[in-house]
N, C-alpha and C positions, 0 to 999 in steps of 0.2 A: 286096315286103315291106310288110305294112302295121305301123308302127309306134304301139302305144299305152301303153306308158311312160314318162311322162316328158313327156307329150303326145302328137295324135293328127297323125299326118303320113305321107302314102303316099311311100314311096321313088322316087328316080325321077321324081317329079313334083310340078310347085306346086301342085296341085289343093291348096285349104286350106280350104274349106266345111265348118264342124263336123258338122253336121246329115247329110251324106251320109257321111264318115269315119268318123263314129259309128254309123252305120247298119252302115258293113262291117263294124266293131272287131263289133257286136252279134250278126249273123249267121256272121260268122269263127267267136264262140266257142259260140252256140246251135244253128247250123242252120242249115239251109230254113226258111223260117217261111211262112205265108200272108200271101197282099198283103193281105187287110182289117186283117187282127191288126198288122202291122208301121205302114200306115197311121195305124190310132187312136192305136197306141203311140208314132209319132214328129210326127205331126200332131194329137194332140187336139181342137186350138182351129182348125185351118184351115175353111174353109167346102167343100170337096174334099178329104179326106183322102186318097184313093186318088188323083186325079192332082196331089196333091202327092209322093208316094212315085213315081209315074210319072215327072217330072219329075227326080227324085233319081235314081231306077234310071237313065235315058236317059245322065245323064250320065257314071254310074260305067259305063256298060255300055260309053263309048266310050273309054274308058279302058281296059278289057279284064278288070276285075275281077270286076264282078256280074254277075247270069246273072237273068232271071227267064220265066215262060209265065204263061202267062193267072191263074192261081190262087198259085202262089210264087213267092220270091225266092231265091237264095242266092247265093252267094260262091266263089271257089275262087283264093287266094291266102295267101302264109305271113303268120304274125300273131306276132309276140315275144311274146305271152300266152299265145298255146298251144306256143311252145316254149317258155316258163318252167315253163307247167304238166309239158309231157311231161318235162321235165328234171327237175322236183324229185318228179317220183312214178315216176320212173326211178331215182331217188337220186343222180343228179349233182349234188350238192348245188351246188358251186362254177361250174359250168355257170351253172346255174339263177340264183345271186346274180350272176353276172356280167352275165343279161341283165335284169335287175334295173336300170331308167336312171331311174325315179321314179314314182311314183302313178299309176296305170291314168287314161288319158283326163285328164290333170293340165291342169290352164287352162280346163275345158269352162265356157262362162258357164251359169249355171243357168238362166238367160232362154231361153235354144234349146233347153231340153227340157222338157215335162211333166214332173209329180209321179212318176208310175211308171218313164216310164227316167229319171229321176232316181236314184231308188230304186234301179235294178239299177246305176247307176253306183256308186253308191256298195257295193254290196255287192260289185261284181267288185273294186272298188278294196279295199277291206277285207280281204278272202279273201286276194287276191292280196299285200299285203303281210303278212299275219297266215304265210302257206304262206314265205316267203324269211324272215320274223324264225326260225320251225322250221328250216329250211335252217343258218342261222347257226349255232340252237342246238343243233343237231346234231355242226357241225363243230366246234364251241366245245370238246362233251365229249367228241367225239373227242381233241382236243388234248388235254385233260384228262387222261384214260385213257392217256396217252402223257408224260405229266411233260411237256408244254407247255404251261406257264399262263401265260407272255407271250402266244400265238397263240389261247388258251384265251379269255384275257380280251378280245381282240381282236375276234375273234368274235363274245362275249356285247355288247360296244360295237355291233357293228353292228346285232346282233338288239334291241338298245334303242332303236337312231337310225331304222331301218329307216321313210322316208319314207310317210307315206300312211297308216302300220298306227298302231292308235289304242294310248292309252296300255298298258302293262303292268298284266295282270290280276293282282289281289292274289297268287294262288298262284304266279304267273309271278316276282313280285319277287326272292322266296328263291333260284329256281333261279338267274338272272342276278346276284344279289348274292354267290353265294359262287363263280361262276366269274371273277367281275370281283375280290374278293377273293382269291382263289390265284395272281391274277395282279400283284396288287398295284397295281390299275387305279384312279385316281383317282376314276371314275366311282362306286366300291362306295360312295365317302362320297354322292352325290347319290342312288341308290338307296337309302341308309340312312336319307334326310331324308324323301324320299319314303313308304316304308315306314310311319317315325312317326306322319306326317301322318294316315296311314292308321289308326292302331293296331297295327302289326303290329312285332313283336322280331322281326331278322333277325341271324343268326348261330349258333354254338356249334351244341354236338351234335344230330343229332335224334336221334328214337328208333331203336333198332334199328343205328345206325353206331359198336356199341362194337368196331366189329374189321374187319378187309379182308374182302370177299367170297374167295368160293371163285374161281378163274381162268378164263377162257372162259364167262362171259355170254353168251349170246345170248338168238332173241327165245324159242325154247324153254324154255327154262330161267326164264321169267318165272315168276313165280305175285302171284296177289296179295298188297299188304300188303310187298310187297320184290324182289327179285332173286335169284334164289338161281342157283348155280353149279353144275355138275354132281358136285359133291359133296356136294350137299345141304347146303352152307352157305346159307342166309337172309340177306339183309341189306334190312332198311327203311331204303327210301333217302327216306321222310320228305316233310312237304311243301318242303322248299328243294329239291327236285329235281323236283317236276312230279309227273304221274303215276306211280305204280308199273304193274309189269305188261307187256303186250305190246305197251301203247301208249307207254310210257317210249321216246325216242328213242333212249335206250342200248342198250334193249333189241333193237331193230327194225333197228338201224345192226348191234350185235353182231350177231345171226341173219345178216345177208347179210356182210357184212366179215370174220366171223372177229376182233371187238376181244375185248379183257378190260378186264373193271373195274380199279379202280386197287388198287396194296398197298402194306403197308409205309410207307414216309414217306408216300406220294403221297399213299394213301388218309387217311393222320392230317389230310393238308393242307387237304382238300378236307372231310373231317368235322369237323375245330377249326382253321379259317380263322383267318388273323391279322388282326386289323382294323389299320385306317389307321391311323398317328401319334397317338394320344391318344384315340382310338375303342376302345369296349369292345366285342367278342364280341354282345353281348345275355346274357350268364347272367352 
């Protein structure tokens, strides 16, 4: 198993060479690649880029990992990235955060690699914690829709903490702020500051959350501009909840789960949130 969350380390053995680790972690999650292209891309500055990549393969190859012929390279060994990946677009969500251990390739000095797999380090890193903060907040309004807003708000904490994944995007704040709110998470007041700093009022009603949806949400039942039930009740669930639609987590989670939106108290709870101790709503 080759291990690259949390840092890059093959199981099993002290091999600890970044430069070859990071090779496998690259071709684990791209491919076969061709030896000139992997070459330039891990050797730029060598005076031999190809029998520095020879040199690399030689040594992974005795180890029993890498594989190459005259023209490619590849791999064929299990990688924690691509079972993070298969698990959170299988919808195991809890799977998926579990194997969640820190930031893709985490400690890589930036001296051992080129500007370009620099670049893709950091984008697999990015992706990769941006797809487990979604995982969170999936589970978050599951709990939600379930009158769990201690586990709800727990959730939303993790999908904020979530190592690696760069801050909370402005429309992002609303949605983690009123599930952290329902839960009565101390965290909603540091989203609240945050938020300000921003310009952004978070709390109180949006538009469209004057009443519970209809029961049995799924991702059919989406449309834009809200969520509607198979009774053809509408409900805009606004921007503190993310996207509307088929891409709404709710929606998508609904469609395969079988969830329902929330009613009655729940739904009051989660549309006129209580704020912290001496905190106002925002209206």
């Amino acid at each position: 198993m080759l291990h690259t969350l949390g840092g890059l380390r093959l199981a099993g053995s002290n091999f600890g060479r970044e430069k070859p680790l990071l090779l496998l972690a690259y071709l684990a999650l791209e491919g076969p690649k061709p030896r000139r292209f992997l070459a330039e891309l891990f050797w730029p500055e060598a005076a031999d880029p190809l029998n520095s990549l020879a040199v690399a393969l030689a040594k992974l190859r005795k180890l029993g990992v890498a594989y190459s012929d005259e023209s490619r390279a590849w791999v064929d060994l299990e990688c924690d990235a691509l079972a993070l990946q298969d698990a959170l677009r299988a919808g195991r969500w809890e799977e998926g955060i579990a194997l969640y251990k820190g930031p893709f390739a985490e400690g890589l000095r930036s001296g051992e690699v080129g500007s370009e797999l620099e670049e893709w380090v950091y984008e697999v890193r990015e992706r990769l914690a941006r797809e487990v903060r979604q995982a969170c907040l999936v589970l978050a309004e599951k709990a939600a829709t379930q009158a769990n807003f201690a586990e709800a708000a727990g959730y939303a904490e993790q999908a904020y903490r979530v190592a690696g994944a760069p801050p909370l995007e402005p429309e992002e704040l609303p949605r983690v702020y009123r599930l952290l709110l329902a839960g009565e998470h101390p965290l909603a007041e540091t989203l609240e500051r945050e938020a300000r700093e921003l310009g952004i009022t978070l709390g109180g009603l949006e538009p469209g959350c004057a009443g519970p949806p209809a029961p049995g949400v799924g991702g059919a039942g989406a449309r834009a501009g809200g969520l509607a039930g198979p009774g053809g009740g509408g409900l805009g669930l606004g921007a503190g909840w993310g996207r509307a639609g088929q891409n709404h987590p709710v929606a998508r989670v609904g469609g395969a789960h079988g969830l329902a939106l929330p009613a009655g108290p729940l739904w009051a709870a989660l549309c006129h949130p209580r704020a912290p101790a001496g905190k106002p709503t925002g209206r």
